[in-house]
N, C-alpha and C positions, 0 to 999 in steps of 0.2 A: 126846280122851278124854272119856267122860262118865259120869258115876254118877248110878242111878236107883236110888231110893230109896221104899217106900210100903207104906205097910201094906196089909192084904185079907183078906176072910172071906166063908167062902159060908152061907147060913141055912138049906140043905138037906142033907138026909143020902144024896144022891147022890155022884159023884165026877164033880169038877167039875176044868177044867183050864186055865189061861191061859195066854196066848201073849203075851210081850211082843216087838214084832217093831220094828226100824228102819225108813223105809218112806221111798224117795228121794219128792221133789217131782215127779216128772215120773213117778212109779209102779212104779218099780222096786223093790224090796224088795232089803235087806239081807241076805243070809240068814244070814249069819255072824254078824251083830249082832241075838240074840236072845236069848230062851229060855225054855222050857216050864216050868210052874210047877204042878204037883197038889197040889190040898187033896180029899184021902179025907176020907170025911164030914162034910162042913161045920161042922153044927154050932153054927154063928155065935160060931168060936172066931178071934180076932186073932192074926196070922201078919205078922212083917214079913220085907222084902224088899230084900236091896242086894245089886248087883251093879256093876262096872265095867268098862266096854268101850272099848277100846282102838281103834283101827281110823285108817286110812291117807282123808284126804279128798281125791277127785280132782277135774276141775274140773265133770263133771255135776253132783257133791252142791254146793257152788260155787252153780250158776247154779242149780239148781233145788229147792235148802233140802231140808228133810227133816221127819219127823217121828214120835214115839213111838207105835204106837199098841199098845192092849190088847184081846184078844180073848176071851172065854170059850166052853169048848165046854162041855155036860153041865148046867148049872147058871147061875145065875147068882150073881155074885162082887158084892161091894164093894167100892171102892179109893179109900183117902184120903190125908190129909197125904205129897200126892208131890211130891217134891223131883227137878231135876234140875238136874246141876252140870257144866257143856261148861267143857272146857280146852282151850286150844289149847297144847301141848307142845312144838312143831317151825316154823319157818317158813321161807319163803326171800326 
């Protein structure tokens, strides 16, 4: 389980959109472990952000790690004070 956490603002008064995406080590993407995030006109207004995902780790993710990453399309974003908090819930 993992909760990310961060605040974001864009300085333009376009419509701008981020993608936060899961992304295996060996470049597989996650696709079920994401999600789209619109700021309608920027603005350089502060917007925070938490969400928590849940998801089953098999032994690719294992051998070849993973990682967060953040995308913007339309504009360009800011992103700070980001926290991320991994639990591991289940073992065998």
């Amino acid at each position: 389980m993992a909760t990310v956490v961060f605040k974001y603002s864009a300085h333009n008064a376009n419509h701008t959109f981020l993608r936060l995406q899961l992304e295996g080590g060996n470049g597989t993407p996650y696709e079920r472990l994401g999600n789209d995030i619109y700021l309608g006109k920027g603005n350089n207004v502060t917007h925070e952000f938490h969400q928590v995902f849940q998801y089953y780790v098999d032994q690719s993710f294992v051998d070849n790690g993973s990682q967060w990453e953040i995308t913007s399309n339309g504009g360009v974003a800011y992103i700070w004070d980001i926290i991320f908090f991994i639990s591991k819930i289940q073992g065998y």
